[in-house]
N, C-alpha and C positions, 0 to 999 in steps of 0.2 A: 240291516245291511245284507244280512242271505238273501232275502227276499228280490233287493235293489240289484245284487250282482245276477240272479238267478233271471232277471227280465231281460238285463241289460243282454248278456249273452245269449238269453234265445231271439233276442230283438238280433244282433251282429247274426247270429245261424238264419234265420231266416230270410234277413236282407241279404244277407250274400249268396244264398242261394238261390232269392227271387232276382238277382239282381244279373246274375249268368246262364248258361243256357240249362234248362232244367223241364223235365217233362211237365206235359199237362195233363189232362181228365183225373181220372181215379188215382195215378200214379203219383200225380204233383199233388196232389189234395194228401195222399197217404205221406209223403217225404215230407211236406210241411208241416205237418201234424208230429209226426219223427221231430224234425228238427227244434220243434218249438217245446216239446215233450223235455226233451234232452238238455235242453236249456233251465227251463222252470225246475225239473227237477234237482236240481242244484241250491234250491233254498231247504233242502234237508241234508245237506254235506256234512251238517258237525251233528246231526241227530243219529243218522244211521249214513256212515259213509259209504260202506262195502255195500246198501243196498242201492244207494245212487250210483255206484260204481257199475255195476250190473245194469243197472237201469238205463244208463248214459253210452253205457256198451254197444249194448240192443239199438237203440234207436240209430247210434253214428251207423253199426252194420244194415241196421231198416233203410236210413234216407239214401245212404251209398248207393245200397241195390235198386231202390228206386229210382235213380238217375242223377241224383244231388253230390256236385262234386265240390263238398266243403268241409275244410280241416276239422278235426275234431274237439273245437273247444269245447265243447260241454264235458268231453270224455277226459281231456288234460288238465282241466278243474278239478274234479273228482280226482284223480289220481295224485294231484298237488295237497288234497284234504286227507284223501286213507294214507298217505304215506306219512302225513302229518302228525297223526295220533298213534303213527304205529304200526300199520299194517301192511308191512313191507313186502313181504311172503305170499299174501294174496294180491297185493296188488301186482306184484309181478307175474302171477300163473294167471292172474284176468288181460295184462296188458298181453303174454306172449300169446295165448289165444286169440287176443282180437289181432293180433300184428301177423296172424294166419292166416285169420277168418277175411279179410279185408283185402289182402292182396289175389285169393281164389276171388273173390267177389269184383272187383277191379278186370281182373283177366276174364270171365264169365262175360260181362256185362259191354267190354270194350272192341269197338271195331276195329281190326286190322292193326297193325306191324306200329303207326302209330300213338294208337289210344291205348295198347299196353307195354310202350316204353312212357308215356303219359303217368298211367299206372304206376309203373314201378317206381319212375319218381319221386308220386306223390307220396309213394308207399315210404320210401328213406324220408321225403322231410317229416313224416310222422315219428318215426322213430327216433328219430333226432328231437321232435318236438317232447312226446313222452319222456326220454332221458330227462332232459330238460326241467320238465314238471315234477320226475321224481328226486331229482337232485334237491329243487328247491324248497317241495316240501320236507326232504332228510336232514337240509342243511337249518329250516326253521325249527324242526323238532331236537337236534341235535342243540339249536343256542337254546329252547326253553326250557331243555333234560339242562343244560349249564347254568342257567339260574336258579332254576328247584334248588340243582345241589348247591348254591351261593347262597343263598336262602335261607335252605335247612342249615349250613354250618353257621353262618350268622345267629340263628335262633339256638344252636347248641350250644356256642359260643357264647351268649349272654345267658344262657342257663347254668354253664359254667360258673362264669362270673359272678351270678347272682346263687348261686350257692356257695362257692365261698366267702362271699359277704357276708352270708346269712352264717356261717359256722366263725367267722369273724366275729360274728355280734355276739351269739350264742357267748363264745369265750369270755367277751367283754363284760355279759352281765353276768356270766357266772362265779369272773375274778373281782368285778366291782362289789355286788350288790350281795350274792348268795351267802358270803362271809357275814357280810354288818346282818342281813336280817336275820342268821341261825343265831347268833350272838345275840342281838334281841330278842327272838324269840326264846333261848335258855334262861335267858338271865330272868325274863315278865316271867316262865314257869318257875322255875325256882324261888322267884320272889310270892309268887302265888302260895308254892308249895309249905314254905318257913311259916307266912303270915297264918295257913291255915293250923299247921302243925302248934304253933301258939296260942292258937283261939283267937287271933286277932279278927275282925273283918278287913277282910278284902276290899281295897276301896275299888270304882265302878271305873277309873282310868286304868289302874292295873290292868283287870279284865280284858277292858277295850285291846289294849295295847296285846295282850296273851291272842285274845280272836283274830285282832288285825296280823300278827306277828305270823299266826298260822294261815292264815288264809290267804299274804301274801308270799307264806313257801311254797303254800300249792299253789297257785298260781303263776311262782316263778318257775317252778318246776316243769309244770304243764307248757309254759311259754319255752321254755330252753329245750325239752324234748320233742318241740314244731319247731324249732328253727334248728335241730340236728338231724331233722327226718330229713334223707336227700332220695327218696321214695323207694327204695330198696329192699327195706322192711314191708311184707306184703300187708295189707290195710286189712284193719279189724273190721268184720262184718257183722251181721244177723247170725252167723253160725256161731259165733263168740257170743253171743247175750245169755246165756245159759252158762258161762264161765262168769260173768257180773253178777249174775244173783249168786251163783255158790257163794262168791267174795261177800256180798253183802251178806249173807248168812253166817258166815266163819263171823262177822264184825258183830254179831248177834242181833240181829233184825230179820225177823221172819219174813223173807221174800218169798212170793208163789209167784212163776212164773205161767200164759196163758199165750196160746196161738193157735187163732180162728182160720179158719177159710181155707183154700186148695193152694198147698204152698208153690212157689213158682220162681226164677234166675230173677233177681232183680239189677237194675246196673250197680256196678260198683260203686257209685258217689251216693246212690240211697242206702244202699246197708248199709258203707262206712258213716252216715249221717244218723242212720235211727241207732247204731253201736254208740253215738256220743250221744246221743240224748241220752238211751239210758243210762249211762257211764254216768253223765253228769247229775242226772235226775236224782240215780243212787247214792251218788258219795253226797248231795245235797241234803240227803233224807239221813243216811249214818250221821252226818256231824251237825246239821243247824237243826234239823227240827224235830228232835228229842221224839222219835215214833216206835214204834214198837213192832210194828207191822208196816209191810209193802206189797202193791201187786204192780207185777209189771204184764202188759196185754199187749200182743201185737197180733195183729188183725190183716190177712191180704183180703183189701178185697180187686174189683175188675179192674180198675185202673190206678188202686190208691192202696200205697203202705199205710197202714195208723197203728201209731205208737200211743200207749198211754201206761203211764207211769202217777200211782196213787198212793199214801200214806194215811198216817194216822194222828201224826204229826201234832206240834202248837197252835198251827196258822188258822187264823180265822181272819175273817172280813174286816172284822175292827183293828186288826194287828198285821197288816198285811208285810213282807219283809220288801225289803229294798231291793230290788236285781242288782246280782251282780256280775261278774265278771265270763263266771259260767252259764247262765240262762240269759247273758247277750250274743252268748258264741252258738248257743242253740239257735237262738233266731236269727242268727246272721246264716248258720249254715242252710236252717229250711227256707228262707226265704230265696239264697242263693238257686236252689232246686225249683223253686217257683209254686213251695207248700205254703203250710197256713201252722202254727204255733199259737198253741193258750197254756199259760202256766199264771194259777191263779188258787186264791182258798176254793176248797168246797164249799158246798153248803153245811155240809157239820166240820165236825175240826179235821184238821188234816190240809196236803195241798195238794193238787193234782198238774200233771204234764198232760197234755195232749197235743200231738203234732199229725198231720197230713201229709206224706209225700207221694207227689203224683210218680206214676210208672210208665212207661211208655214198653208195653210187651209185645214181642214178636207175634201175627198172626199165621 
């Protein structure tokens, strides 16, 4: 459409100036050239407006002096586009300039008593036309500043709302659910605790019920502390992963921690992503897979964070565990980034985490 309005208008400057009396030879060659200039340059109004401005300037002041007595669309377009996006201040120190430069130019060029009351004329309906264009572009930047802000509070508004739904819910399952399952879970430990004390065995539902009993605390745990984040609390990163291993050490699991490469600002949604892989990787490694040993490696390299998180663990090929709840939230977050996640046995015992996320770093 710049392109279309940018022909149309030097199509209107040039016919209307071929169209009334207008010099010839090098003069009318040079003015047409102006006019048609000043026109086509208008299919760059929303790229660089203040340079069309100038540019549309120039030329109305070129075709003028060359003999061409036509109003200045090209230059009222431009002026309706920088006022558009804002540029109130220059456009008005470019417009009182040319509304100088153009009436000396007019007088200069005009024979006798009547070609510069001619002039001055034309000189008022410009000015009037400029007001014009400035108005209309203030008055289109002023309604689309009024929808941004409609907009923006609409979108605050339902951010609003949907955090306190979400601290709604939070309540909900922490008054429903958090009770019955710590009450299950005491009661399958303490039942664990008697049968051993006894010498009984334990039967294999017990247990279930003891594992699931825990593993649905933390999990409801971890669930109820996302849905009372209302993002306030500044997000765990890469500078925090060296507080996870201490904790996994305190739990008595020799963690070594390892990071290669020239370190460098990552965005906030990858360090807070490779902070929960290891988070999860760890507490994974202390309670399911009886390991002794952990290494945790993070790796920059040019374009890619890589986390990798190793144990020592049960797991093998033939006994693979079941994913759950936390190495589904791992791959939903790297995949959300647009990485790659492998969490699988070694080839000896133990399991390993390996994740990729891409970076995209300032040059």
């Amino acid at each position: 459409m710049d392109w279309v309005v940018a022909v149309g208008v030097a199509a209107l400057l040039l016919g209307t100036g071929l169209s009334g009396e207008h010099p010839a030879g090098a003069r009318g060659l040079l003015g047409s050239v102006l006019l048609v200039a000043g026109g086509l340059g208008l299919a760059f109004r929303r790229r660089a407006p203040l340079v069309v401005l100038a540019v549309t300037g120039l030329c109305v002041v070129g075709y003028q002096a060359a003999g061409y007595e036509v109003l200045a669309v090209s230059y009222l377009v431009a002026v309706y586009s920088a006022v558009r996006v804002g540029h109130r201040a220059l456009t008005v120190t470019a417009s009182v300039s040319l509304l100088t430069v153009l009436p000396l130019t007019a007088l200069v060029l005009s024979d006798g008593p009547a070609g510069q009351a001619l002039a001055q004329a034309r000189h008022v309906l410009e000015i009037a036309w400029l007001i014009a264009a400035f108005a209309a572009g203030e008055a289109l930047r002023q309604a689309e500043r009024r929808a941004d802000e409609a907009e923006r509070t609409r979108e605050e508004t339902a951010r609003r709302r949907a955090d306190e739904e979400r601290l709604h819910i939070a309540r909900e399952l922490h008054d429903s659910l958090t009770h019955q399952i710590s009450v299950i879970k005491v009661q399958s430990e303490v039942a664990v605790h008697v049968a051993r004390r006894r010498g009984e065995q334990v039967s294999e539902p017990l247990l279930a019920i003891q594992a699931a009993s825990r593993e649905a605390t933390r999990e409801l745990r971890a669930t109820l502390e996302a849905l009372r984040d209302d993002g306030t609390t500044p997000p765990q990163g890469l500078e925090h992963v060296p507080e996870l291993v201490a904790g996994a050490r305190a739990m008595g699991l020799d963690t070594t921690l390892t990071i290669d490469g020239q370190r460098y600002d990552v965005p906030a949604a990858v360090g807070r992503t490779a902070h929960r892989i290891v988070q999860e990787a760890l507490t994974n490694v202390a309670r399911h897979a009886s390991a002794t040993t952990a290494t945790v490696r993070i790796e920059y390299r040019s374009h890619t964070l890589a986390i990798r998180v190793d144990d020592d663990g049960k797991a093998t090929h033939d006994s693979v565990p079941p994913p759950g709840l936390g190495l589904l939230g791992m791959r939903e977050r790297v995949i959300a980034l647009g990485g790659r996640l492998h969490a699988e046995p070694r080839t000896e015992r133990g399991f390993t985490v390996q994740a990729e996320l891409p970076v995209e770093r300032a040059s």
